[in-house]
mmCIF file of the C-alpha atoms, coordinates in Angstrom:
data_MODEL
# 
_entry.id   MODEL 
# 
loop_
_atom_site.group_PDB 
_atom_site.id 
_atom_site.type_symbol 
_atom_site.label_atom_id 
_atom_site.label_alt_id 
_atom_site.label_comp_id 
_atom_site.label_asym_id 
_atom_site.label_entity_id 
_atom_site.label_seq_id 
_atom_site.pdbx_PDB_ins_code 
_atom_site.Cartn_x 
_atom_site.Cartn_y 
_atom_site.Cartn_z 
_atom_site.occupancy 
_atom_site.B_iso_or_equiv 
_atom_site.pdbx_formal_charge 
_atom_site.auth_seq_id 
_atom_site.auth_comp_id 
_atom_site.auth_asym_id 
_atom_site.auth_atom_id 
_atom_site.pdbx_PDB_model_num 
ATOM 1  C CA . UNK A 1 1  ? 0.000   0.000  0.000  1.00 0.00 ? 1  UNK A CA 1 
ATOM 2  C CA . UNK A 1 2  ? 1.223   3.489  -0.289 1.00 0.00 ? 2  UNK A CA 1 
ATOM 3  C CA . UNK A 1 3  ? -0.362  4.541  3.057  1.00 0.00 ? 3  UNK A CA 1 
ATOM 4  C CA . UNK A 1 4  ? 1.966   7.673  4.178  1.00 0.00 ? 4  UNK A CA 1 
ATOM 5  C CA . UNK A 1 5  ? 1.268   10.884 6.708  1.00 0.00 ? 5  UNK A CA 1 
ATOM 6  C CA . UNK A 1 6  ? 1.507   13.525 4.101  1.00 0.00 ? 6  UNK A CA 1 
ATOM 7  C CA . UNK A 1 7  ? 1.208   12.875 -0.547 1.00 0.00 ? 7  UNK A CA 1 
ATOM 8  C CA . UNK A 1 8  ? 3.333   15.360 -2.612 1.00 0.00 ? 8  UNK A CA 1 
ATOM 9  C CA . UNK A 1 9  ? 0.360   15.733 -4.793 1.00 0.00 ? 9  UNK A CA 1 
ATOM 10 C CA . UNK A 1 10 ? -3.413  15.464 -4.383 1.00 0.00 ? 10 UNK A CA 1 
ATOM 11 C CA . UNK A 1 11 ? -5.785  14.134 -6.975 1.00 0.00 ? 11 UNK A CA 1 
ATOM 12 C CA . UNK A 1 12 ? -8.694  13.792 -5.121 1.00 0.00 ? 12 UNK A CA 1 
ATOM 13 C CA . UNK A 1 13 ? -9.217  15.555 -1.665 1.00 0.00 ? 13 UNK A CA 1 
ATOM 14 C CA . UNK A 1 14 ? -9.962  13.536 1.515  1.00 0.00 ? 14 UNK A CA 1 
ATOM 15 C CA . UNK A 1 15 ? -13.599 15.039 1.609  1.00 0.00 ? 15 UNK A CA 1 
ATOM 16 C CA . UNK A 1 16 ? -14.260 13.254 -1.676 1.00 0.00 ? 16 UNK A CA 1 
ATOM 17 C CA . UNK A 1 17 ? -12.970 9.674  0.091  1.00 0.00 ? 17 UNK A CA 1 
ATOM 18 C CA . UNK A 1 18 ? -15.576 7.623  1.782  1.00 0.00 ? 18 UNK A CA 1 
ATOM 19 C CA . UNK A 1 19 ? -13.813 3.933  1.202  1.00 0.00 ? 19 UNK A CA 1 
ATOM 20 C CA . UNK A 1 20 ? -10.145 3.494  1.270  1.00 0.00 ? 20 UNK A CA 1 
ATOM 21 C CA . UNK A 1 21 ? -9.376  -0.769 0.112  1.00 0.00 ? 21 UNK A CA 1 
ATOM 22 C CA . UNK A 1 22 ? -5.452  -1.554 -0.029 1.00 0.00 ? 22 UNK A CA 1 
ATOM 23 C CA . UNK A 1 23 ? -4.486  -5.144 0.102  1.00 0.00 ? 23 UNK A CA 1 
ATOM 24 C CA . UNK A 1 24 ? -3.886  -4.814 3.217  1.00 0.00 ? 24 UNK A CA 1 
ATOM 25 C CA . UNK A 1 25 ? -7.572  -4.006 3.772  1.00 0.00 ? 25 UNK A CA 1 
ATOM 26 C CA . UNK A 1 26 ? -10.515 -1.507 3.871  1.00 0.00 ? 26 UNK A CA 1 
ATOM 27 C CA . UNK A 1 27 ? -11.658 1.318  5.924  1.00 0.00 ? 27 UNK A CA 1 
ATOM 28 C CA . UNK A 1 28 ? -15.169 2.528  6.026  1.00 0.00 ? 28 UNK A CA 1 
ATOM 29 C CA . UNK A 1 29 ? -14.318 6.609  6.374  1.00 0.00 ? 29 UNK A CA 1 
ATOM 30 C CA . UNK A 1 30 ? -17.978 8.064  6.382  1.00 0.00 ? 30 UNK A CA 1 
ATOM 31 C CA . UNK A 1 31 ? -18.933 10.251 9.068  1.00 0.00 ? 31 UNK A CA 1 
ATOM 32 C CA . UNK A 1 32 ? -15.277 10.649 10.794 1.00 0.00 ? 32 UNK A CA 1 
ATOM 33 C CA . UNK A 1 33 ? -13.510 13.284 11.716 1.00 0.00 ? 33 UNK A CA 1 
ATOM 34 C CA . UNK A 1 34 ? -10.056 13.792 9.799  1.00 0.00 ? 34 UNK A CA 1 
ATOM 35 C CA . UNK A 1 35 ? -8.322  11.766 13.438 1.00 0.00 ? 35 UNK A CA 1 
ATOM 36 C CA . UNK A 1 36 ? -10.272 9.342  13.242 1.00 0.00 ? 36 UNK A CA 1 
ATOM 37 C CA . UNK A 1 37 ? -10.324 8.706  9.930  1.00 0.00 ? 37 UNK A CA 1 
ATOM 38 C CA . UNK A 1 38 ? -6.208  8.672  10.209 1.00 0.00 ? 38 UNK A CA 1 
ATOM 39 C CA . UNK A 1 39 ? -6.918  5.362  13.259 1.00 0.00 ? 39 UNK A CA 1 
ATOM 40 C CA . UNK A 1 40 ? -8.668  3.577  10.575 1.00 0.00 ? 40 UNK A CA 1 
ATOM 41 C CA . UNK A 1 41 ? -6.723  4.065  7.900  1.00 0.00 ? 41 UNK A CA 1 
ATOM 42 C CA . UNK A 1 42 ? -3.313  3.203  9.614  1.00 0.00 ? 42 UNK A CA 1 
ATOM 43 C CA . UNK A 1 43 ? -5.114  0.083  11.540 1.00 0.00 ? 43 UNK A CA 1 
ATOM 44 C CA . UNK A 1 44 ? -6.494  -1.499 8.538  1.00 0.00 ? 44 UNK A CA 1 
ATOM 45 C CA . UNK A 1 45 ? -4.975  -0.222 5.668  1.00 0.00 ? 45 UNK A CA 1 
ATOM 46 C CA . UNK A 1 46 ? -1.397  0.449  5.843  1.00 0.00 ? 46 UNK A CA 1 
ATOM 47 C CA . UNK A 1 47 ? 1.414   -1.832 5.487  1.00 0.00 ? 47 UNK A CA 1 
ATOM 48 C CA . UNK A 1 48 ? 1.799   -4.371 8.921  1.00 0.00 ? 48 UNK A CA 1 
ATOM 49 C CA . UNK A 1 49 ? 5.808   -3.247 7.837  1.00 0.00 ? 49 UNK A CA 1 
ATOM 50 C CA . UNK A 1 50 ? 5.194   0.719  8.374  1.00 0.00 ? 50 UNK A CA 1 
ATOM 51 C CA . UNK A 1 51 ? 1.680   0.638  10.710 1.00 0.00 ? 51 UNK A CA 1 
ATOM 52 C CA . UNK A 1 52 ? 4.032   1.398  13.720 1.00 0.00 ? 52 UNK A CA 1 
ATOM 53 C CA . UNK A 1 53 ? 5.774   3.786  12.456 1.00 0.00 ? 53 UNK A CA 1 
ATOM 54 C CA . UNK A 1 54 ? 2.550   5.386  11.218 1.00 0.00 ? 54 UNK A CA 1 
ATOM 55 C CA . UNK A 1 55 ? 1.512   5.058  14.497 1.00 0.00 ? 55 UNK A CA 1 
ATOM 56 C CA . UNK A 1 56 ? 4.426   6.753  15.849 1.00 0.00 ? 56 UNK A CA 1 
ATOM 57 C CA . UNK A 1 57 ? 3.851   9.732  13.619 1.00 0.00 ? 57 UNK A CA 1 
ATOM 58 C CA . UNK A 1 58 ? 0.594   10.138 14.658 1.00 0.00 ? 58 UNK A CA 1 
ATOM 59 C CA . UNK A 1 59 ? 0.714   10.268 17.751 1.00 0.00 ? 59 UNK A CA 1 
ATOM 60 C CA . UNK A 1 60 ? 3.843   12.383 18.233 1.00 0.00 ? 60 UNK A CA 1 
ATOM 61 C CA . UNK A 1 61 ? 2.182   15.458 15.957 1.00 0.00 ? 61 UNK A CA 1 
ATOM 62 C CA . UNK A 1 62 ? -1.264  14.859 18.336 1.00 0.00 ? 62 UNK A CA 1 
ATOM 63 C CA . UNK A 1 63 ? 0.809   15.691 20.875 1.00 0.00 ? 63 UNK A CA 1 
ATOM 64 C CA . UNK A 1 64 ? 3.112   18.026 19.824 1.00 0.00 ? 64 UNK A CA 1 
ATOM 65 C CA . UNK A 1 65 ? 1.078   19.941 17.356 1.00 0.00 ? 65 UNK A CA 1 
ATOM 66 C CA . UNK A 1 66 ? -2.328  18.993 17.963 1.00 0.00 ? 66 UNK A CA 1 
ATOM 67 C CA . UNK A 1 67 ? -5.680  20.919 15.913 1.00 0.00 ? 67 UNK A CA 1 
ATOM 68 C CA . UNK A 1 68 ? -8.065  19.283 13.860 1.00 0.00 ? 68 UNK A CA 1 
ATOM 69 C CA . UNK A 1 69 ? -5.563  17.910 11.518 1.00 0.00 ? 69 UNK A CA 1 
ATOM 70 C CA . UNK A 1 70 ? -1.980  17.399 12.977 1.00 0.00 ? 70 UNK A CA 1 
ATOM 71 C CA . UNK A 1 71 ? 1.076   17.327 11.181 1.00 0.00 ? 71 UNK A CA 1 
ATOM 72 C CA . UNK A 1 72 ? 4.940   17.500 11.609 1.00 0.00 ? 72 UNK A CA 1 
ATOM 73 C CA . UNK A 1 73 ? 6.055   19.013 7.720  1.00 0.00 ? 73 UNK A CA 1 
ATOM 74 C CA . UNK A 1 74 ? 9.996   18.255 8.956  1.00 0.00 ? 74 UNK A CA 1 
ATOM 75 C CA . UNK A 1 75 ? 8.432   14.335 9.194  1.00 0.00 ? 75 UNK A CA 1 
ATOM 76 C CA . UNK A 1 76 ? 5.469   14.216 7.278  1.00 0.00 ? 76 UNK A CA 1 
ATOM 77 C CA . UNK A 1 77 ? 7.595   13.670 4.389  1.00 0.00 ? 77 UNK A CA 1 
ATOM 78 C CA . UNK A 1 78 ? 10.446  12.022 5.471  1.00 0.00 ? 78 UNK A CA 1 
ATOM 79 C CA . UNK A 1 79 ? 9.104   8.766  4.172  1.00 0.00 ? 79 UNK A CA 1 
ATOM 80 C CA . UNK A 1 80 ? 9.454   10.109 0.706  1.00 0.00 ? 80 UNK A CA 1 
ATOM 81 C CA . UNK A 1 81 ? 13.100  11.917 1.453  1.00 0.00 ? 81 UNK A CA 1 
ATOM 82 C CA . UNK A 1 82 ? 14.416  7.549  2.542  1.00 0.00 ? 82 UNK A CA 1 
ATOM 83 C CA . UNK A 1 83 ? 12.810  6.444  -0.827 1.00 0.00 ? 83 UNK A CA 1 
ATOM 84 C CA . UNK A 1 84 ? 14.908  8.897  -2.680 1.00 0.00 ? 84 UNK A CA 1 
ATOM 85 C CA . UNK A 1 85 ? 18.091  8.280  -0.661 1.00 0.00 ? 85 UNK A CA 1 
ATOM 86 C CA . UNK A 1 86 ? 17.943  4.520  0.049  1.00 0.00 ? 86 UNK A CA 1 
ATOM 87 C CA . UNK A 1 87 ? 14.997  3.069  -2.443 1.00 0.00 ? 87 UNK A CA 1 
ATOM 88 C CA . UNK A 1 88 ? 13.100  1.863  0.561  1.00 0.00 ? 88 UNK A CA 1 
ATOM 89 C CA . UNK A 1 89 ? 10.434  3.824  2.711  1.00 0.00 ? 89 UNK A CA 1 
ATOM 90 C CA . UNK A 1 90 ? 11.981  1.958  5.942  1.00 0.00 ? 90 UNK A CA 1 
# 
């Protein structure tokens, strides 16, 4: 799956989204807010290789940022800046 905190580029917006199916699963989106949505989506759609990572990342920007959508930019996309260095999100 290419479950990540943060896309370089946005097709279609997260208020268009209702069902999210990876192979790793599906997640039933309707009616959540955007944190709850993120639990869902890491807990039965990302990668069982990355989850706790995702987890990680989560819960470190609810704590340290917090808001209605939290996010760390200097790690949001640091899953992007390994692919480019080593060719592997790890």
């Amino acid at each position: 799956s290419r479950i990540v905190p943060m896309v370089t580029h946005v097709d279609v917006t997260d208020h268009d989204v209702d069902v999210i199916v990876t192979e790793h699963g599906w997640a039933d989106l309707r009616g959540l807010s955007p944190r709850e949505r993120a639990k869902e989506i890491i807990e039965k759609c990302s990668s069982p290789e990355y989850r706790d990572e995702l987890w990680s990342y989560f819960d470190e920007a609810c704590r340290k940022v917090g808001g209605h959508i939290p996010h760390i930019l200097s790690k949001a996309f640091s899953f992007h800046e390994r692919l480019m260095k080593t060719g592997s999100m790890k």
